[in-house]
Structure formats: structure tokens, C-alpha cells
C-alpha positions in Angstrom: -8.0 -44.3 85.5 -4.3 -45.1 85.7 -2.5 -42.7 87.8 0.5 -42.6 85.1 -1.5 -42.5 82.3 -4.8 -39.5 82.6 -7.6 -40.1 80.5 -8.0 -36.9 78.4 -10.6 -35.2 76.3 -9.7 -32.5 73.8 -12.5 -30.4 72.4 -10.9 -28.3 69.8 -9.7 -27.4 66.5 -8.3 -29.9 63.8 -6.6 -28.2 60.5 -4.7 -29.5 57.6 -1.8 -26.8 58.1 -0.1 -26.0 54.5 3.4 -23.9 55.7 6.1 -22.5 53.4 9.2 -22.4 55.6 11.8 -18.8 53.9 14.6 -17.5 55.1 13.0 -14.9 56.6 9.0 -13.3 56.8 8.1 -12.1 53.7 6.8 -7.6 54.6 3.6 -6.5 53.5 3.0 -6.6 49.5 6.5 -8.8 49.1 6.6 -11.5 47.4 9.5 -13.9 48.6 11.1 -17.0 46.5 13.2 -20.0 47.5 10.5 -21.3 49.4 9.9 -24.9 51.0 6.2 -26.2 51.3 5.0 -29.0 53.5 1.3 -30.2 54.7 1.1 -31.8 57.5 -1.7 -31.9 60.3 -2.4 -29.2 62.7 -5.0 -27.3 64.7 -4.4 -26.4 68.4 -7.1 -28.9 69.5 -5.4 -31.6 66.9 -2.2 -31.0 68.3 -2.6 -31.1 71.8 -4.8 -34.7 71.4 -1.7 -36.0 69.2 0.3 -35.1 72.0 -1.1 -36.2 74.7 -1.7 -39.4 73.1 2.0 -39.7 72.6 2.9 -38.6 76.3 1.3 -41.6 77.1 -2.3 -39.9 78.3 -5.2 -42.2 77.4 -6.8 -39.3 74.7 -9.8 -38.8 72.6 -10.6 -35.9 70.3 -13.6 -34.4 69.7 -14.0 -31.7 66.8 -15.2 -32.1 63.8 -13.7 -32.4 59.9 -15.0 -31.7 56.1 -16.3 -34.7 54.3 -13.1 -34.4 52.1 -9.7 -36.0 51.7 -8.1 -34.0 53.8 -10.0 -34.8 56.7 -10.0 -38.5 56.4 -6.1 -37.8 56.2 -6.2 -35.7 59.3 -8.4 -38.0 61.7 -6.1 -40.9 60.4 -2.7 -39.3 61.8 -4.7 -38.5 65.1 -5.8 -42.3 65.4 -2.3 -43.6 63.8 -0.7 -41.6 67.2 -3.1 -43.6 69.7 -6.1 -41.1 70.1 -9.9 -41.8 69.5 -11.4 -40.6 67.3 -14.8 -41.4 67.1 -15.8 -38.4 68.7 -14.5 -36.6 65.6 -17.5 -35.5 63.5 -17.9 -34.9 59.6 -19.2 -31.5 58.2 -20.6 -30.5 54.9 -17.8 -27.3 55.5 -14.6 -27.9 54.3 -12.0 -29.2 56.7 -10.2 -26.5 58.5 -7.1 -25.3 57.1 -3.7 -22.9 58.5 -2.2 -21.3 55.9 1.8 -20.7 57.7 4.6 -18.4 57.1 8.2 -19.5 59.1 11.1 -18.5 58.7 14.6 -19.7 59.5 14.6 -19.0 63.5 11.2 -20.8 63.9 9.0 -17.1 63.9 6.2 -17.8 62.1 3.0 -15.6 60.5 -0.7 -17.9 60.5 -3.6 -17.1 58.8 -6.4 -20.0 60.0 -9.4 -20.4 57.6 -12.0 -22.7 60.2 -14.0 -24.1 57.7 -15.5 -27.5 59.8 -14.3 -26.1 62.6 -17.4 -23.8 62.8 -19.3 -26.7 63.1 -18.0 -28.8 66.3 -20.8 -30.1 68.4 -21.4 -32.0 71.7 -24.3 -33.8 70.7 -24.1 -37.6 72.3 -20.7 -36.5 73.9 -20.7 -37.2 77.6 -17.6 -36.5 80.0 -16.4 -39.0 82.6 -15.7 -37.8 86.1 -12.2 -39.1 85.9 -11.1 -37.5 82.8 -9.7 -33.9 82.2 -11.1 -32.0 79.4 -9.0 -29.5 77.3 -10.3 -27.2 75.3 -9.0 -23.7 73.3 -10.7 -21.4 71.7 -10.4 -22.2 68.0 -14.0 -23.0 67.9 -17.1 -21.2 68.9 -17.0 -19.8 72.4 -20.3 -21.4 73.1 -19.0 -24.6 72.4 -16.5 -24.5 74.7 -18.9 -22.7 77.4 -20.8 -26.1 77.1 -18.0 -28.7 77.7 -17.1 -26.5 80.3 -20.8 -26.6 82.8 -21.1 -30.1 81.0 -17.6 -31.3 82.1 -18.3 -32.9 86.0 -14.5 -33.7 86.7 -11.1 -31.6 85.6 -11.4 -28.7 82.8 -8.2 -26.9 81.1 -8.6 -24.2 78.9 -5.7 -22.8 76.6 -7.1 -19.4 75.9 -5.8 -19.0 72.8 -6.2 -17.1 70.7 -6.7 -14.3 72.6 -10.4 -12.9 73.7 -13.0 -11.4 76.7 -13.6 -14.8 78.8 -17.3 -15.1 80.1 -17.0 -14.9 84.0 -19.1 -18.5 84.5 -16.4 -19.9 81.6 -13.5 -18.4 83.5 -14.8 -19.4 86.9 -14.9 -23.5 85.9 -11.9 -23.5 84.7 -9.8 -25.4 87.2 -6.7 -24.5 85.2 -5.8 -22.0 82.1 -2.8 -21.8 79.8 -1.7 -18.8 78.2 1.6 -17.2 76.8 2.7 -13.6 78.9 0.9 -12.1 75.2 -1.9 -13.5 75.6 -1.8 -13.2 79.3 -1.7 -9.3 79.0 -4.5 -9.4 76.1 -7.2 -10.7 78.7 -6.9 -8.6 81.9 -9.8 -10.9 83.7 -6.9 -13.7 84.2 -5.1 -11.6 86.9 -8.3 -13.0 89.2 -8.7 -16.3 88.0 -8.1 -19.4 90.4 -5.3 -20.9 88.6 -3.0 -19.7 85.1 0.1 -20.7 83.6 1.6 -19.1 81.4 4.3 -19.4 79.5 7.4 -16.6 78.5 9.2 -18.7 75.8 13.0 -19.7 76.3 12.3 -17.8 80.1 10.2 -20.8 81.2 6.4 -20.9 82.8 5.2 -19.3 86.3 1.7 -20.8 87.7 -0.2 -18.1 89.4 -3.1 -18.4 91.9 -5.4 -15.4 91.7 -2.6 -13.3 90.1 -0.1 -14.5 92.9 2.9 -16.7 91.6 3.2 -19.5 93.7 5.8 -21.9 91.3 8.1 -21.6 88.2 10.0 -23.0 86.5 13.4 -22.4 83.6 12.8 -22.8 80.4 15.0 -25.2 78.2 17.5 -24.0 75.2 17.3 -25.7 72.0 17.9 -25.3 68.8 14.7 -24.1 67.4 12.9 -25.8 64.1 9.6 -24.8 64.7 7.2 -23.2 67.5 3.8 -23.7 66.4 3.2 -26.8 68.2 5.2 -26.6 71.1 2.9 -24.3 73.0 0.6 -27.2 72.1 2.2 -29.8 73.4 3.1 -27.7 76.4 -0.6 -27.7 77.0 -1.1 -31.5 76.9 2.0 -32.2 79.3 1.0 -29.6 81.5 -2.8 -30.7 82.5 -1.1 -34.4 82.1 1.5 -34.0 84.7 -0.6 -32.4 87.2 -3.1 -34.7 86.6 -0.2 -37.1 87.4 0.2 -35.9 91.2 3.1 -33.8 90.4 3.2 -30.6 91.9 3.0 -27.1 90.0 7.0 -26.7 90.1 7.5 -30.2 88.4 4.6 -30.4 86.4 6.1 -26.8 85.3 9.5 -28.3 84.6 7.9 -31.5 82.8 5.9 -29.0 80.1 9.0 -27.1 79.8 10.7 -30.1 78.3 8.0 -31.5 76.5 7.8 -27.7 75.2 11.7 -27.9 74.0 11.2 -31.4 72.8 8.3 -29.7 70.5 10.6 -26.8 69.5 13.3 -28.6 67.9 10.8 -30.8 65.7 9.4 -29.2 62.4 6.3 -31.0 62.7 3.4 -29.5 64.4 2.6 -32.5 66.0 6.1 -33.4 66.7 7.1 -36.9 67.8 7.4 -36.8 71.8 8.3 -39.8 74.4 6.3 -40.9 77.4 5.5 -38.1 79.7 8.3 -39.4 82.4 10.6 -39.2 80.2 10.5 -35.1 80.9 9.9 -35.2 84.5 12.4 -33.3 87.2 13.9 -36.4 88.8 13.6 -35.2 91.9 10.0 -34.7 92.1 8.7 -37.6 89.6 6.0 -38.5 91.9 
């Protein structure tokens, strides 16, 4: 394994996401006009492959699709950005889909129908040593509770969404990603060996055991959309460490990837090579 370039495994979600972009959020029972609609790929697990691939992180997906259109489409923008994808199985279900809501300052409202998603499976999938594996929590729990005792070298988890964390999951985790919502939603973090998580335009704090020990400023630009930055947050964040940097830089690096992410509309926005982002100063 190149040290600039990690080998990565995502185990996760992958979803055709169908968003209407308004003016503002539509309240309950409203109905709202003027609206722009775009499909375009998504699914945390999606995402965070696409972006790790484009960081420059050798990166293959594994998750699983319908046996429709839309999933051929789907595993073709993942392998047209550089990831593998023949871990990617095909389900009789119908491929996952994110129906998205966002409005004009990049706040958005999701409603995620899994379809395939339900169906990902580790059966033939083996994990190197030398790669990291990534995985959220899109897909069943006991899914990701496997890659996790299977996984012999680095394992990430972006617990998200939010929900109660199994002690022997939360124990293997050598690293998890959170926002300060979800942070507060899963109170068995404050004693986990190593969490970052994020607070939006305020920047990213690592925490060892509930002690902060490196942060880091966030970066302000204009916002187009925030669905996938926390994504490819994620993926620069287990990348750069993985790299040698230490927490502070690797902090600072995700934060710019992060920004980067913000002010593209795509979910999996179109990034540069992961030293592009890195603090000067602490590059290696």
C-alpha cells in the first residue's frame, strides 16, 4: 500500500437520490412550487467510496443495488470516479433511493427508502490487513458488526444515522465520525477510544475517551449543498490519517475537503487529490 494513496473499503449504502432544490422547506401539509428536480447518485456509503476514490485513495465499494436501471447507472458513476466495484452486489429489491428536500442556504429535509440496501452481504468479501474499512450505518447493524470482527487491519465507522452502538462494535472501532447531533444522540461515544466529530462552519475536534486532544477551524464558503460534504469529510478524514498526518492536520485536511463538498450541488461532488487540502505545514 502506497503511503499517499490508502487502500479503502467502504461497506455501505448506495441510493439514486431524486432532490427538489425551493426557496425555502416546504411546512407540514404545504405544498410548494417553483421547484428544481435533479437525480443524481447518492447514499452515505456511495458517497464516501466516490470520494475517496477522487482523493486519490485506492477504493472499492461493497453494497449492494436492484437489478434495475437505476443501479446499473449508480455502480457506473462509482466505477467512472475510479472505485471498484465488483464488490457491489445485485438484489431482487429495488435499488435504494433518497427522496431530498433543499432549500436555498443548502438545509435540506431526507426521507431514505433502502430498498437493496436491506440486502448488502459479505459473502466472498475478505479484508486485507493494509486496508481501512469504512462503514455507516445505512445498512443492517449486523452487517456492519461483521466487517467490523471480520476487518483484521484499520476500521472507521460514521455513525450515522444516529443509534445504540453494540459495545463489541464500539470497542473495534479504531476511529468514529459523528456530527455534535449525532454525538449527543449516542451517549456511549463519550467512552469510546477515538471520535471526531464535526460542528459545521465551527470545524472538527478529535476526542480520546471523551478528552479533546486536537481541533481544528472550519472553512467558510458559500454553501450549495451539504448532503455530501459530511461524506466526503468522512473519506478524507480516515484517508489523511491513514496518510501519517497527525489528528490536527488530518482535522484541517477534512475540513477543506468538507468546504470543497459544500460549495458543490452534487452529492458526490467533484474533489482534487487529497494533498491538495492538506495544512502546509504538517503535510507529512
Amino acid at each position: 500500500m502506497s503511503e499517499q494513496h490508502p487502500a479503502l473499503t467502504i461497506v455501505g449504502s448506495i441510493n439514486l437520490d431524486i432532490t427538489a432544490t425551493t426557496d425555502r422547506l416546504p411546512t407540514p401539509g404545504e405544498t410548494l412550487g417553483g421547484g428544481v428536480l435533479r437525480r443524481q447518485p447518492g447514499g452515505k456509503g456511495a458517497n464516501q467510496a466516490v470520494a475517496g476514490a477522487r482523493l486519490g485513495g485506492h477504493v472499492r465499494m461493497v453494497g449492494a443495488v436492484g437489478n434495475d436501471g437505476d443501479g446499473e447507472a449508480l455502480v457506473a458513476a462509482m466505477a467512472a470516479a475510479g472505485v471498484d466495484t465488483t464488490g457491489v452486489g445485485r438484489s431482487g429489491e429495488p435499488t435504494g433511493t433518497a427522496l431530498i428536500n433543499v432549500d436555498s442556504h443548502g438545509e435540506n429535509q431526507i426521507v431514505v427508502c433502502p430498498g437493496a440496501n436491506g440486502t448488502v452481504s459479505l459473502d466472498g468479501v475478505e479484508f486485507g490487513p493494509d486496508e481501512a474499512v469504512l462503514c455507516q450505518l445505512e445498512i443492517d447493524l449486523a452487517v456492519v458488526a461483521e466487517a467490523a470482527r471480520r476487518t483484521s487491519g484499520y476500521f472507521a465507522l460514521n455513525a450515522a444515522p444516529a443509534m445504540h452502538l453494540p459495545a463489541e462494535l464500539l470497542e473495534r472501532c479504531d476511529l468514529v465520525i459523528v456530527n455534535e447531533t449525532e454525538y449527543a444522540l449516542i451517549p456511549e461515544l463519550a467512552d469510546a477510544k477515538l471520535v471526531a466529530v464535526t460542528y459545521g462552519k465551527d470545524g472538527a475536534a478529535i476526542l480520546e475517551r471523551g478528552v479533546k486532544v486536537a481541533e481544528a477551524p472550519g472553512v467558510s464558503v458559500p454553501v450549495a449543498n451539504t448532503i455530501g460534504a459530511g461524506d466526503a469529510f468522512c473519506a478524507a478524514l480516515v484517508l489523511a490519517l491513514r496518510s501519517g498526518l497527525d489528528y490536527a492536520a488530518a482535522l484541517a485536511t477534512a475540513n477543506a475537503v468538507g468546504a470543497a463538498a459544500v460549495g458543490d450541488a452534487a452529492s458526490q461532488p467533484a474533489l482534487e487529490p487529497l494533498e491538495r487540502y492538506m495544512p502546509a505545514a504538517g503535510s507529512r
